[in-house]
C-alpha distance (Angstrom), angle and dihedral (degrees) to the residues before:
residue distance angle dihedral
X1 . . .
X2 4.00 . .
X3 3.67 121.8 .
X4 4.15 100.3 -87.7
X5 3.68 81.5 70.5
X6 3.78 102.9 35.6
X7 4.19 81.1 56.8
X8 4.00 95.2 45.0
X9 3.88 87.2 58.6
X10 3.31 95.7 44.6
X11 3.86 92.5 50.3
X12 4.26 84.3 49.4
X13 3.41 96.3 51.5
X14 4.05 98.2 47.5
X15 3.88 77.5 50.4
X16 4.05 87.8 63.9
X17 4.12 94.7 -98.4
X18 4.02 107.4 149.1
X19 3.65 93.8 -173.4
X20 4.19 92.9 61.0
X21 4.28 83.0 37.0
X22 3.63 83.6 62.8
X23 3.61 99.1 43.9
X24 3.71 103.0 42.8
X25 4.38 83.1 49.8
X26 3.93 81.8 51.0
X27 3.99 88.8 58.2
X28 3.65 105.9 29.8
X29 3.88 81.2 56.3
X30 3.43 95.1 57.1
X31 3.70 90.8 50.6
X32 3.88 88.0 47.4
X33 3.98 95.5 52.5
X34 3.81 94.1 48.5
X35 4.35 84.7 54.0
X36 3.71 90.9 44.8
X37 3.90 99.4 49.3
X38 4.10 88.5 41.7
X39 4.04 91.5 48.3
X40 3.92 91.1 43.6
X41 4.05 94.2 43.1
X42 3.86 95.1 48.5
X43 4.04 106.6 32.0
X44 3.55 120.2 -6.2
X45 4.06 113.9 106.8
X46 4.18 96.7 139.8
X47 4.12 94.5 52.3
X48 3.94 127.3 56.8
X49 3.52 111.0 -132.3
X50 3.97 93.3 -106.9
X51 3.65 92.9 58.3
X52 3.81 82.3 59.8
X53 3.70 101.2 51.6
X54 4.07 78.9 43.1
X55 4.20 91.6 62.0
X56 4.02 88.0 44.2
X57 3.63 97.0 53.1
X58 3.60 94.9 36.5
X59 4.42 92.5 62.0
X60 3.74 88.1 42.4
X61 3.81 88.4 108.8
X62 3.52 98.1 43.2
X63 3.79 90.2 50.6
X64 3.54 95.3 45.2
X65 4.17 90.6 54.1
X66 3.98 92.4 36.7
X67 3.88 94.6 64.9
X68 3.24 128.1 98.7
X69 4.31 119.9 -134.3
X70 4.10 81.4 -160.2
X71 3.44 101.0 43.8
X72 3.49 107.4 99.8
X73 3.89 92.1 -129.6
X74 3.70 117.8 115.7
X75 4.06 110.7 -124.6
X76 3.96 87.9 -128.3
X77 3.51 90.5 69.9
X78 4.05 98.6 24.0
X79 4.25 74.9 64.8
X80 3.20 102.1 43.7
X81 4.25 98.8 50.6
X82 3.69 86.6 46.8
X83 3.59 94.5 53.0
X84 3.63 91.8 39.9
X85 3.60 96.1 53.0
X86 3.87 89.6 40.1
X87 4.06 95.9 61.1
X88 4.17 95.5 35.4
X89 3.96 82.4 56.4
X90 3.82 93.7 52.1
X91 3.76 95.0 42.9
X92 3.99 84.9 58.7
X93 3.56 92.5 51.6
X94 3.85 90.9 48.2
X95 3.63 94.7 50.0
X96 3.79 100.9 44.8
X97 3.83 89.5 43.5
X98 4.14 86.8 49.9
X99 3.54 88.4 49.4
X100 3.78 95.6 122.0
X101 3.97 132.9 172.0
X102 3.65 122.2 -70.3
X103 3.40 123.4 -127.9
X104 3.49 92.4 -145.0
X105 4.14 94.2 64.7
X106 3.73 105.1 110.6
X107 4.08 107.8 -109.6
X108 4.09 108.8 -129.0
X109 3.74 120.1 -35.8
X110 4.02 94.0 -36.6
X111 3.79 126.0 104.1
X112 3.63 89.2 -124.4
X113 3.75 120.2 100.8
X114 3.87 131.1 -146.3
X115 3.69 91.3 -99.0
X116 3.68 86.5 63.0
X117 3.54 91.5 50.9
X118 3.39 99.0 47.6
X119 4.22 91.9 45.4
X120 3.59 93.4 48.0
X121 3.78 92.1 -129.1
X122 3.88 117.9 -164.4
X123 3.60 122.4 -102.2
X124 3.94 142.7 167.2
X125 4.02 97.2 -62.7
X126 3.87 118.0 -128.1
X127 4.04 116.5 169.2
X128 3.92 82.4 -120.1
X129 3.67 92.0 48.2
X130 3.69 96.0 46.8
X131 3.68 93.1 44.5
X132 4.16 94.4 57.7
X133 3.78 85.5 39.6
X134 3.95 87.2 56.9
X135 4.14 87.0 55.2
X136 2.76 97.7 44.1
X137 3.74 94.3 59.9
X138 3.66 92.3 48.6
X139 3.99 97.2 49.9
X140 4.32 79.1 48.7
X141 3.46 89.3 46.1
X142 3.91 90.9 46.1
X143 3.43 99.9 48.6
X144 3.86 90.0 44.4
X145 3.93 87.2 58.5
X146 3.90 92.0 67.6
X147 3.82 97.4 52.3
X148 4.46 115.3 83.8
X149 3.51 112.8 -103.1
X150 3.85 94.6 -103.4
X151 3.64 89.6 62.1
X152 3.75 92.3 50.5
X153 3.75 96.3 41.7
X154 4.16 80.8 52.3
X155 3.71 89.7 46.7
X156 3.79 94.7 55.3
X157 3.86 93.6 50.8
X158 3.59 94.0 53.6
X159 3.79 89.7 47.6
X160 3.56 93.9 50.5
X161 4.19 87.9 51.9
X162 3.55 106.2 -87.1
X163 3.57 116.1 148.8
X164 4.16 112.5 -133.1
X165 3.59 81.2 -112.4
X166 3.91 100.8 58.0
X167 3.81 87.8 39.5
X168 3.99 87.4 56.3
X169 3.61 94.3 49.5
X170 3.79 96.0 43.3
X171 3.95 92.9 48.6
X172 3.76 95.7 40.0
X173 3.77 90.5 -124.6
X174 3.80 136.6 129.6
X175 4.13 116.5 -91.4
X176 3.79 85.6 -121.9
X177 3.70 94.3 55.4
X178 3.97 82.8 52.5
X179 3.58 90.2 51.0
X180 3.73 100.4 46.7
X181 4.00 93.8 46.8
X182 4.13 81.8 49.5
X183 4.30 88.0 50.2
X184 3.88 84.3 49.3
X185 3.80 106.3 52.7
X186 3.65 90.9 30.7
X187 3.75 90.0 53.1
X188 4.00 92.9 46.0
X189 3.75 85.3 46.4
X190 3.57 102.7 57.2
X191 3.55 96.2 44.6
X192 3.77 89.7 53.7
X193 3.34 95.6 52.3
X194 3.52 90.5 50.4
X195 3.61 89.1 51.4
X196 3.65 88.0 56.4
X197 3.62 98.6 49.3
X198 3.59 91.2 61.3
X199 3.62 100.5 48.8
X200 3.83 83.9 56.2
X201 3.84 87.4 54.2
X202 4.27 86.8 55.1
X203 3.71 88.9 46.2
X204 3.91 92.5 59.3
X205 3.57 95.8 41.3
């Protein structure tokens, strides 16, 4: 189909035409899979590849309206920037939105980080040592109480050196399921610990 008859059904089915509605959705479709599957294959790891096709068929309207019969610009490629853009956008969003805590970020003043906190690692023992070490397992264990067991059982993987990738493979779910339970726990955790920090601060005073 070249472009003189890409624009005449677009022109029919602005004019109310379901039949030419139908067929440009048909094509701009086709356009939208082949954007989706080379998005997804190249540098997607926060968005399932439905969620994708999702985004493309939900701006179909807005594309469709947006372009211009005297433009000069070919709908093929009108379609496929739009798309493009579209997904890229989302992916951002996803990624700074699953941009959880690190367990490598040092936790107060201490040189130990969170992942030592939450794997218990051994240490020179001190009464006082061993008795913040003991809270701090039960405000971990706490907070990990209120999270579903798929986010917990996700959790654990990571923290015993799983990459989100092996964890997705081995659980036979998506990487953005992995991510999100990861955003979850990590969230909870954080705020507990912050929690915990200042009830310290009232037990001094």
């Amino acid at each position: 189909m070249d472009n003189a008859e890409v624009q005449e059904l677009i022109y029919l089915s602005r004019c109310g035409s379901a039949l030419a509605m139908r067929n440009i959705y048909a094509y701009y479709y086709r356009i939208m899979i082949k954007i989706a599957h080379r998005i997804y294959a190249n540098q997607c790891r926060v968005m399932d590849y439905d969620d994708l096709i999702q985004i493309g068929t939900s701006i179909f309207k807005n594309v469709l309206c947006s372009y211009r019969l005297d433009g000069g610009a070919k709908f093929n490629t009108y379609a496929s920037v739009c798309c493009t853009r579209r997904m890229q956008s989302a992916i951002k969003s996803q990624v700074r939105r699953l941009s959880y805590l690190s367990l490598d970020e040092q936790y107060k003043d201490s040189s130990r980080t969170l992942f030592d906190i939450v794997a218990d690692g051994s240490g020179d023992y001190s009464p006082e040592g061993q008795c913040h070490k003991e809270e701090m397992k039960l405000c971990i264990r706490e907070c990990l109480s209120h999270v579903s067991k798929r986010d917990r059982y996700i959790f654990e993987m990571v923290r015993m050196g799983y990459s989100e990738e092996e964890v997705s493979r081995q659980l036979h779910v998506s990487i953005k399921t992995v991510y999100n339970a990861m955003y979850r726990v990590s969230k909870k955790l954080k705020s507990s610990l912050s929690l915990e920090k200042r009830y310290m601060k009232k037990d001094v005073m």
